[in-house]
N, C-alpha and C positions, 0 to 999 in steps of 0.2 A: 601784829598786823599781818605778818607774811602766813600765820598760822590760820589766820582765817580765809585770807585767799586761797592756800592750797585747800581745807574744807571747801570752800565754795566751788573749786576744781573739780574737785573729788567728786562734788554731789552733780555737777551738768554733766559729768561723762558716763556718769553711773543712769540717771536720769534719760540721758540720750541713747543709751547701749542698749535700754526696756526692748522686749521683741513686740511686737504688733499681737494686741489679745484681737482675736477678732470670733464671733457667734454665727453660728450657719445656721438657716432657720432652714428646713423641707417639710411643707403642707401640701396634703394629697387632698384637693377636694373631690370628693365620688359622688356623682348621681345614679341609682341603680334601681333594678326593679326584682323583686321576690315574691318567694310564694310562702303561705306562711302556716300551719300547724300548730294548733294549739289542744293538748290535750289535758282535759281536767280529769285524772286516773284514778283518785281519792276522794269521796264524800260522802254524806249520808244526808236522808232527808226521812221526816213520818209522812207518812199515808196511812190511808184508814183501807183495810179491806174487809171485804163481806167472807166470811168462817158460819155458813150457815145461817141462824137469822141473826146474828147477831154482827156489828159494825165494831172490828176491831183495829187498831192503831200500831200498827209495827215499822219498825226502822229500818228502810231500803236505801240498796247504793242510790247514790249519783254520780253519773258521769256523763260528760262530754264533751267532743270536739268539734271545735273550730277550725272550719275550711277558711282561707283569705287567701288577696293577691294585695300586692297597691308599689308604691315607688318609696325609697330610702333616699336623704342625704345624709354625708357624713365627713368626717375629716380625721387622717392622722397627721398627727404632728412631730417629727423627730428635730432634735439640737446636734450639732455638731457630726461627729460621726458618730454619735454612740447610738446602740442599737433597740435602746429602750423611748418609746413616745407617751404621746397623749392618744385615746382612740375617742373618738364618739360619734355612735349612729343614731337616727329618729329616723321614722318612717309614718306614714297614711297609711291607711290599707280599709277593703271595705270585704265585709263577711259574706260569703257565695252560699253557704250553709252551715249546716251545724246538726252532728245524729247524736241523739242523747237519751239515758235512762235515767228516767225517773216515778217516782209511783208505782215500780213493777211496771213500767211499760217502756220497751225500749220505739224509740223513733227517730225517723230519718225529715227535716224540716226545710227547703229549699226555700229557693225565691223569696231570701232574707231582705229585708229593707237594707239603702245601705247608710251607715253611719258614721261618727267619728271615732273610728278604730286605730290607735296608737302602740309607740314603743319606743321606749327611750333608753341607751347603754351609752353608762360613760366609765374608763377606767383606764388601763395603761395599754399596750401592746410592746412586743420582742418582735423586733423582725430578724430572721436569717437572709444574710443576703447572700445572693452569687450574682454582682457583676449586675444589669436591670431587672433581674427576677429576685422576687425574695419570695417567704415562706413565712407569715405572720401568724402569732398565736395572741390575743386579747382575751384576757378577764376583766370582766367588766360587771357593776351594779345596773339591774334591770328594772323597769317598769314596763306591762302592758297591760292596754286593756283594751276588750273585743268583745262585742254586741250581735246578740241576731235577733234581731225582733218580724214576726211573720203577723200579719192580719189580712186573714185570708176574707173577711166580712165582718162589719161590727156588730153582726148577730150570730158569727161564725166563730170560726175557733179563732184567736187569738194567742201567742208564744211569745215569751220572753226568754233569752237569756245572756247573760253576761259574765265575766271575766274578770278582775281586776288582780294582779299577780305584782309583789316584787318580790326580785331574786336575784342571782347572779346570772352571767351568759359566760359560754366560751366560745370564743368567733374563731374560728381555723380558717385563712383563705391565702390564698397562691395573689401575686400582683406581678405586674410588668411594668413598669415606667421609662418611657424615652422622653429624653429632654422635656417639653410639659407636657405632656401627654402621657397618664395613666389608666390604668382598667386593671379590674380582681373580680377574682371568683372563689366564690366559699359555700361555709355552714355554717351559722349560729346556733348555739342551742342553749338551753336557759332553762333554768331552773327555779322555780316558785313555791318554796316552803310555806310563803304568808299569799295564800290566795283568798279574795273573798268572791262570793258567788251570788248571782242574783237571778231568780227562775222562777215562771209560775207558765201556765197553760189551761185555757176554759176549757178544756177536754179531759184534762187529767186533774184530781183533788190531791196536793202534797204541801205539806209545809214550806213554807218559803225560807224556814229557819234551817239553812243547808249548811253541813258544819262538819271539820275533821276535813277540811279539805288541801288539796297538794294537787300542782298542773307542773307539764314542763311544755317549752314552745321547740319548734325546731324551722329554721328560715332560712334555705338555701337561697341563692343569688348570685348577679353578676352585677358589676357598675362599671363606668369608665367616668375620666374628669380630667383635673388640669393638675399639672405640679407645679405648684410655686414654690420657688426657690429663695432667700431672702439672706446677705450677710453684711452683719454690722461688724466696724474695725475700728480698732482705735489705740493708738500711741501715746505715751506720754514724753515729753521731752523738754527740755529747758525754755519753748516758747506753751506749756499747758497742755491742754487735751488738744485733738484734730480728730 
């Protein structure tokens, strides 16, 4: 009997001595606005050219980029102090233009309609910190895609083209955080091995089978937002959890 009392001793002061585990949650939510670069630097398309009298069929570059602006949200999320998070950004954005070669004919296409032009990075970030400044670097998996459709009369010339890219980004950006109040400024840049591409133009005759292609984007910006701050604690001790 006395052997189980001093056990049952043993176990409340052992129980009771636990240090307090407790979780620090810091989420930076950033609203911001960029400008955005999209270059498609690799592809090929047929077109037929005239060699005389005859209509012959040869394999010309394609390229092109993408002018934009539009607004990002986003959020990092780091635990305790350690210096590794969650990052992820999306953004809007609408195509200002877009100069492009195709068919042997390079051109410059303005006064784009505007569309639903996106991009989506989600993956970890390191932050260096000194004290409310740090120095963040994010790898992250990417999605974008971006449109510039022109119809200048629908007996005129009409333009197509589009975008669709996944890849990786590397975001490099400088942040400041006081109390809740945050703001950053950086560059994204991204890379799209799997791009597929969508292009035609009443003016120009080329295949729309456009292939071998590779884009990379590049998205400088600033944002500012809120820090929220969030810790959860908890004891164990002879009367349960608290």
């Amino acid at each position: 009997m006395k052997t189980n009392k001093s056990l049952l001793l043993c176990a409340v002061l052992f129980f009771s001595s636990l240090p307090v585990f407790s979780l620090d949650i810091t989420t930076d939510v950033l609203l911001g606005g960029f400008y955005n670069y999209s270059n498609v630097f690799t592809g090929e398309a047929n077109y037929t050219k005239l060699e005389g009298y005859d209509n012959v069929t040869v394999n010309g570059d394609y390229n092109a980029i993408f002018r934009a602006g539009g607004g990002s949200l986003g959020f990092d999320c780091f635990f305790n102090p350690c210096p590794f998070g969650i990052y992820f950004r999306a953004g809007l954005m609408g195509v200002s233009g877009v100069e492009r070669t195709a068919g042997g004919v390079t051109d410059k296409i303005d006064n784009t309609e505007i569309g639903y032009n996106v991009f989506f990075d989600v993956g970890g970030v390191y932050a260096f910190n000194f004290g409310n400044f740090s120095l963040n670097v994010a790898p992250a998996v990417s999605i974008l895609f971006v449109n510039a459709e022109n119809r200048e009369s629908i007996f005129k010339r009409v333009t197509l083209d589009s975008l669709f890219g996944v890849g990786m980004t590397a975001d490099i950006y400088a942040k400041y955080r006081y109390k809740y109040f945050v703001c950053s400024a950086g560059c994204a840049a991204s890379f799209y091995p799997l791009a597929s591409i969508s292009s035609s133009d009443t003016k120009i005759k080329y295949s729309t089978n456009i292939h071998d292609t590779m884009a990379y984007n590049l998205r400088p910006y600033i944002s500012i937002g809120v820090s929220i701050r969030e810790q959860t604690a908890s004891t164990i001790s002879a009367g349960g959890n608290n």
